[in-house]
C-alpha positions as CSV (number, residue, x, y, z in Angstrom):
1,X,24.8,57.2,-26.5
2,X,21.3,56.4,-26.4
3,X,18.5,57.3,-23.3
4,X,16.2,55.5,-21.8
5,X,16.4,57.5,-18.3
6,X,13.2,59.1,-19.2
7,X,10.2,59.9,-21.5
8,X,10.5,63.8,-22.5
9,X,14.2,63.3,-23.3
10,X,13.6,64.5,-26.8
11,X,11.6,67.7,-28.2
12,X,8.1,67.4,-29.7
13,X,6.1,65.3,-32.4
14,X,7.0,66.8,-35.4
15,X,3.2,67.7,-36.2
16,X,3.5,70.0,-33.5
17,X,6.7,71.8,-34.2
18,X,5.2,72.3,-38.2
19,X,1.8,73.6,-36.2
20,X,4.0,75.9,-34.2
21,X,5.5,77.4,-37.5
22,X,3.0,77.7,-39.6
23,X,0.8,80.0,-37.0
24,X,4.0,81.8,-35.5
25,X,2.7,85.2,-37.1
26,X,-0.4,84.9,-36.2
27,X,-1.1,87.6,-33.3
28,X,-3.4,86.5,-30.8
29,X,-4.3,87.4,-27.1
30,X,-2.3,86.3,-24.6
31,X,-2.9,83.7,-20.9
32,X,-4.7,81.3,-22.9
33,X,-7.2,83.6,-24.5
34,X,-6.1,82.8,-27.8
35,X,-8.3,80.7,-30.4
36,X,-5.7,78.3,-30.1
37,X,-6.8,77.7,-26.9
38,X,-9.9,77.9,-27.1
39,X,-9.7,75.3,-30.4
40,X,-8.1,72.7,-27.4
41,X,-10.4,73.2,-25.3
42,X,-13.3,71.7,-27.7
43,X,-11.4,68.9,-28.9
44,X,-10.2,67.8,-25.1
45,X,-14.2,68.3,-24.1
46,X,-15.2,66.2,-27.1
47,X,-12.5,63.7,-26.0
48,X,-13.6,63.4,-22.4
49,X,-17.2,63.3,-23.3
50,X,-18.0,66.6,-21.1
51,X,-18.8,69.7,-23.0
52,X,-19.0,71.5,-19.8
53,X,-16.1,70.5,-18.1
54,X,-13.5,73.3,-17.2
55,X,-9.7,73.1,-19.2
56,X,-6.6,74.8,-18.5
57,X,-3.1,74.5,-19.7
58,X,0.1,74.8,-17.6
59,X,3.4,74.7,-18.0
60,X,4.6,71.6,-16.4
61,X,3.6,68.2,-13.6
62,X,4.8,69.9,-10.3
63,X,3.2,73.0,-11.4
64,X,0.0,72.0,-11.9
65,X,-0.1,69.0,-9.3
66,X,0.9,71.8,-6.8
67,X,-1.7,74.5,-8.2
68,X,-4.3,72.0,-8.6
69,X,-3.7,70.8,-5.0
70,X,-3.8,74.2,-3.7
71,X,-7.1,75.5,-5.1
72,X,-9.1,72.3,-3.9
73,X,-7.5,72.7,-0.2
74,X,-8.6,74.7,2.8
75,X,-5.4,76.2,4.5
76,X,-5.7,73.6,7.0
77,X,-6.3,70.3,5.4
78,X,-3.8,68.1,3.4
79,X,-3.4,65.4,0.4
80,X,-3.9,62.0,0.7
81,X,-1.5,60.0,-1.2
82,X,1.1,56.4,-1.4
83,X,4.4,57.1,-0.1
84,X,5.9,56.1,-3.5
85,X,3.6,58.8,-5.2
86,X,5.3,61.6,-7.0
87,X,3.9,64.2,-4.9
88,X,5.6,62.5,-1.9
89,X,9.0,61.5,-3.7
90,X,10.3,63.7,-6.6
91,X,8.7,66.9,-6.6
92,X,11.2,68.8,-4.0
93,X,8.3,70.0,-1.4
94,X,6.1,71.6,-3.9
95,X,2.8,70.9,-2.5
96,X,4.0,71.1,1.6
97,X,5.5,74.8,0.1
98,X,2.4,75.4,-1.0
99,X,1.6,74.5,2.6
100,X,-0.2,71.6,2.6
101,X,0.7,68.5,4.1
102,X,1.2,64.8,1.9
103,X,0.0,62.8,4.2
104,X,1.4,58.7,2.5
105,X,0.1,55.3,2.8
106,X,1.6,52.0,1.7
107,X,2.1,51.7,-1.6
108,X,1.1,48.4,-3.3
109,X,3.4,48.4,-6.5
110,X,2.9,52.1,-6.9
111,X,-1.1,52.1,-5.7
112,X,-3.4,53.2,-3.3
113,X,-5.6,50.3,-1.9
114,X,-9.4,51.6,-1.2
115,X,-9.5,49.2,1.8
116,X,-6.0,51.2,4.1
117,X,-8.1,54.6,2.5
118,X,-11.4,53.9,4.3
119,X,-9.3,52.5,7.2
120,X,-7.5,55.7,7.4
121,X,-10.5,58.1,7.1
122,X,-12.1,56.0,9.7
123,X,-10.0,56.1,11.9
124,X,-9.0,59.9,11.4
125,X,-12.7,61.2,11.7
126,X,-13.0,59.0,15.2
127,X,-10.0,60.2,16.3
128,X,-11.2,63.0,19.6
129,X,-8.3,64.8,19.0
130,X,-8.7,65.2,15.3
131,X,-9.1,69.3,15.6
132,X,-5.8,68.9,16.4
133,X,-4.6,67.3,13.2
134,X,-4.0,68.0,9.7
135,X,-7.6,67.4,7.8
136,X,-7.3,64.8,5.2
137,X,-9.2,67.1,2.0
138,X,-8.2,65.1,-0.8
139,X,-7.0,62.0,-2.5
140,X,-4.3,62.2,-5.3
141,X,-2.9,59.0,-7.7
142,X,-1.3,58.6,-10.5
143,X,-2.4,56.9,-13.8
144,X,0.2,55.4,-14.3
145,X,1.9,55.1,-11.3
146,X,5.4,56.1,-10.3
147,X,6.2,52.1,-11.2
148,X,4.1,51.8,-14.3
149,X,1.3,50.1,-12.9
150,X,-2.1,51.1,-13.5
151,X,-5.2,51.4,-11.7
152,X,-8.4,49.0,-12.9
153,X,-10.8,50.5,-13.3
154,X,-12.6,49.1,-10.2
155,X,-9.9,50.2,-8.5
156,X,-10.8,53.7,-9.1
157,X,-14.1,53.6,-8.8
158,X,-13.5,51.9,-5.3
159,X,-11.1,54.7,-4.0
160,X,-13.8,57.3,-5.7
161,X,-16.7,56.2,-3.8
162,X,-14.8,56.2,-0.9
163,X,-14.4,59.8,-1.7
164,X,-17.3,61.0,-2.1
165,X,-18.7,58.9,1.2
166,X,-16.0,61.5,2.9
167,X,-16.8,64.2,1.1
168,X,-13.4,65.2,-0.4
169,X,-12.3,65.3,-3.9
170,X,-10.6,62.5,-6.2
171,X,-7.2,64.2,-8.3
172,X,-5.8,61.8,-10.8
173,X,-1.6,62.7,-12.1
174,X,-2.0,62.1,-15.5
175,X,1.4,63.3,-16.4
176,X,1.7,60.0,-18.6
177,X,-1.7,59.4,-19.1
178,X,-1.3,58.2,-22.9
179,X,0.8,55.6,-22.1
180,X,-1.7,54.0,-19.3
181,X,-4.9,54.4,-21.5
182,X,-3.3,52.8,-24.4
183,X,-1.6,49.7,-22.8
184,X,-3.0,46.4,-23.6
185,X,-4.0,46.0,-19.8
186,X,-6.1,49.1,-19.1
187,X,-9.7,48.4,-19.0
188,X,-10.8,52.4,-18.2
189,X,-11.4,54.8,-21.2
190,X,-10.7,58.7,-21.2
191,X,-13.9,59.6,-20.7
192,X,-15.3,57.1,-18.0
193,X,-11.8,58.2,-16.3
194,X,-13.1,61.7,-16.2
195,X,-16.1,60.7,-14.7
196,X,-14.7,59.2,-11.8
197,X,-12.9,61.9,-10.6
198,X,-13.4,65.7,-9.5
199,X,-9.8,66.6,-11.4
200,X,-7.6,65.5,-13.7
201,X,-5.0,66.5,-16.5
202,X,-3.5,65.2,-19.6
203,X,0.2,65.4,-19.4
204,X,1.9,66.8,-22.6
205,X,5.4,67.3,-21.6
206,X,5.9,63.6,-21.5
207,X,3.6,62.8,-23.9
208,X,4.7,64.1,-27.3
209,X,4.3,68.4,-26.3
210,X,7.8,70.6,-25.6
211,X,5.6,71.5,-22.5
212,X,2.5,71.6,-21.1
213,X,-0.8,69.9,-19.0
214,X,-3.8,70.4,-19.9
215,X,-6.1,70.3,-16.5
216,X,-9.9,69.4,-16.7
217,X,-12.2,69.9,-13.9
218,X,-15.3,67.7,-15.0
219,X,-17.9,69.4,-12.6
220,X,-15.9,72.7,-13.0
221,X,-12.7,74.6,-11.5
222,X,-12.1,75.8,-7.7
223,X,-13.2,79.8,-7.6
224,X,-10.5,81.9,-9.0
225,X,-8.4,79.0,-10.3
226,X,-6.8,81.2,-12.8
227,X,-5.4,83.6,-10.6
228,X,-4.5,80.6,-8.4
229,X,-2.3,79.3,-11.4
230,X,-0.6,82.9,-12.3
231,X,0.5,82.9,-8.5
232,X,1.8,79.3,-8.8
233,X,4.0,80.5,-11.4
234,X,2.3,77.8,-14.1
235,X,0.5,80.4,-16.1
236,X,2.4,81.3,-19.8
237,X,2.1,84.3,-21.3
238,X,2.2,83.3,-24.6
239,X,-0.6,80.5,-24.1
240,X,-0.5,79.9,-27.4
241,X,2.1,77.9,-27.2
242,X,0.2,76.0,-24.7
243,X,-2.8,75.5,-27.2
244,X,-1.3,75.5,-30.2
245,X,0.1,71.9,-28.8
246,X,-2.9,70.4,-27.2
247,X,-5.2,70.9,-30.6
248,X,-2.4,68.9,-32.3
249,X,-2.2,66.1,-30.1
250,X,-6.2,66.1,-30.0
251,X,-6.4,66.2,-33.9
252,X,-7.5,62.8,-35.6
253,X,-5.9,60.7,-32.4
254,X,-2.9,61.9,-32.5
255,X,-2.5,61.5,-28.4
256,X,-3.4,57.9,-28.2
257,X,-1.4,57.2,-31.7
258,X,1.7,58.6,-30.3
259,X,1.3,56.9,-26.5
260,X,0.6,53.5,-28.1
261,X,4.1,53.5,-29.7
262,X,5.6,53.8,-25.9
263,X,4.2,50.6,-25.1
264,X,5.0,48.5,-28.6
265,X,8.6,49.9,-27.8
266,X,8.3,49.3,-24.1
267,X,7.3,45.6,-24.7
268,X,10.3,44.5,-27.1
269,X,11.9,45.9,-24.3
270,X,10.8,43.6,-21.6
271,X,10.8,40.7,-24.3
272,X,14.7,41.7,-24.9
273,X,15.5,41.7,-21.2
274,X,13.5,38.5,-20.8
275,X,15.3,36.8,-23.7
276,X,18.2,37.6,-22.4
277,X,17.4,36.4,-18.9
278,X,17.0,39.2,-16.9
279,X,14.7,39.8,-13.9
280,X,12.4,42.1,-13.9
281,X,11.2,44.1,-9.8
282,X,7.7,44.7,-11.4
283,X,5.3,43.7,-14.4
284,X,4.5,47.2,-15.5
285,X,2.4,47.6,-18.4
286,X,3.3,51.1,-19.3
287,X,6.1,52.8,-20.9
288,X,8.2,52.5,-17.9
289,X,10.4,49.3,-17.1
290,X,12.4,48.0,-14.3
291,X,15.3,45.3,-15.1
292,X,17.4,44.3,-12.1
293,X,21.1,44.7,-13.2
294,X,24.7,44.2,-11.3
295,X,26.8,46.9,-10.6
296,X,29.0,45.4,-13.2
297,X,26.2,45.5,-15.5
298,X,25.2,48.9,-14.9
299,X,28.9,50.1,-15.2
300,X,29.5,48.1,-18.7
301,X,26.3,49.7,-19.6
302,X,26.6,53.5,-18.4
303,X,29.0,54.3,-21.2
304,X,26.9,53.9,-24.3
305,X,23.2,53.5,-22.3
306,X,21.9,56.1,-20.1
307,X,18.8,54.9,-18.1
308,X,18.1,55.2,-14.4
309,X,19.1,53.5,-11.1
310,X,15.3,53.4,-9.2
311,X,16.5,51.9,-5.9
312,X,19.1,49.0,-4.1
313,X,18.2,45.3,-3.1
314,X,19.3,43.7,-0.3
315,X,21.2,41.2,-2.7
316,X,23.4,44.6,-3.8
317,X,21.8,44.5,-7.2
318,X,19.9,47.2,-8.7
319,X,16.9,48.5,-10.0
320,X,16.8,50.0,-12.7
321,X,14.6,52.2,-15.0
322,X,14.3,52.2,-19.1
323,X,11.7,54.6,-19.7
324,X,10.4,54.5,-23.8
325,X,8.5,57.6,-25.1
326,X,6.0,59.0,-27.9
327,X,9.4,58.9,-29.9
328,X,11.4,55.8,-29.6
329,X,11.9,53.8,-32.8
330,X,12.8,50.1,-32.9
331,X,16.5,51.0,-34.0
332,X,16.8,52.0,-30.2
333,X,15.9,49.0,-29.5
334,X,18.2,47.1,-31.5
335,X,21.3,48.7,-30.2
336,X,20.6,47.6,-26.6
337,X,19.9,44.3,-27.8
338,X,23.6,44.5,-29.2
339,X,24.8,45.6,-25.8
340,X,23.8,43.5,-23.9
């Protein structure tokens, strides 16, 4: 059996697990205080391009999207966000939990257009009964998105202007953040990303880490963020581990090295589908990739293939989701080729 059905399937980058050994003795403080830490924190700051900006490391996406979300909110406002938007779909509640509210628009293959953002806005702060309504107090997307698109550059700084015109922060998901910077269509870098947003992270879990985001607040974090995270339950003891992680991946391009072999892999993908004459529901550039398939398809498939079934089409076909990762080799992709 070999899996596609997501990209943290397997452990970490073997640099990291040999990192992990080699300072396992080593006793340092704990909650991030360690020089591990501390070592991640430079190189991610050298990386965005902002030696002042604010880092910390959680344990995982729904974590720190709900954390994050929580410390930039007043009790009575909400999140902006598309209605396909992992906040809104696959994270169980977290952030209305927290008790804020998601409030979705239309998703245009997995985006937020700037022009239904300023409509919404608009229309909210003219509404005379707004008082009466959940306040609108931030914007979140993902880069990618749930679908594998990704946002131009434009795009972004469209939906950020808009923003700041309203007063309200920009949060960018960048739980697969490798994989959108180092596909052959995105036009943004890391550090002009950083600067055209009020928070962000860099997702390890799916990116080559056993676990782990590292969050960066550009302009700097919400008062008492850290105590906001240890309530959240995202805080580790043992940061170390945490740290230990992000210095690897942030040593000599090892991030960008790892996310680019996603999207080689993810491309002989599509091309095998393609050849093969398969359909695909959306271009994505990313590491993520949608074939439609038959039911028989999908049932000759299951037994030796795991992947994902992403939603039904009126024709009673499927689509599907093959997700490829830091660690997929070509021999993966050579034994789908044989199977189908």
């Amino acid at each position: 059996m070999i899996s596609f059905t997501c990209d943290y399937t397997q452990g970490a980058h073997p640099l990291i697990l040999e990192r992990l050994s080699q300072t396992n003795f080593i006793q340092e403080p704990g909650y991030g205080e360690d020089s591990f830490c501390e070592s991640a924190r430079a190189r991610i700051r050298e990386a965005v391009g902002l030696p002042g900006a604010d880092v910390f490391f959680l344990v995982g996406g729904t974590q720190t999207n709900s954390t994050v979300i929580d410390a930039m909110l007043r009790g009575y406002e909400g999140v902006i966000a598309v209605q396909t938007g992992h906040i809104a779909v696959h994270e169980s509640g977290a952030v209305e939990f927290s008790g804020h509210k998601v409030i979705t628009l239309p998703a245009h293959s997995g985006k937020m257009c700037a022009d239904e953002l300023q409509a919404y806005l608009e229309a909210f702060h003219s509404d005379g009964s707004k008082d009466h309504m959940v306040y609108p107090g931030m914007v979140y997307i993902s880069y990618p998105t749930e679908y594998g698109t990704i946002y131009s550059k434009k795009e972004i700084i469209d939906i950020h202007n808009i923003c700041k015109k309203y007063n309200i922060p920009l949060f960018v998901d960048g739980a697969r953040l490798g994989y959108g910077l180092a596909c052959d269509k995105a036009d943004i870098t890391l550090p002009e990303l950083a600067a055209l947003c009020e928070a962000f992270y860099i997702g390890g879990t799916k990116v080559g880490a056993l676990c782990g985001e590292a969050v960066v607040f550009p302009g700097g974090a919400p008062a008492h963020f850290f105590t906001t995270v240890k309530q959240h339950g995202a805080l580790l003891a043992k940061g170390r581990l945490l740290g230990v992680q992000f210095d690897v991946l942030f040593t000599d391009g090892l991030y960008m090295k790892i996310s680019r072999n996603a999207i080689d892999m993810a491309m002989k993908l599509k091309d095998l589908f393609l050849a093969k004459g398969y359909e695909f529901f959306i271009d994505s550039p990313t590491n993520q990739q949608f074939p439609i398939l038959d039911k028989a398809r999908i049932e000759e498939l299951r037994d030796k293939v795991a992947f994902e079934i992403w939603e039904p089409l009126p024709d009673g076909r499927f689509v599907t989701r093959f997700a490829t990762s830091w660690a997929t080799t070509p021999e993966y992709i050579d034994t789908l080729s044989n199977l189908l």
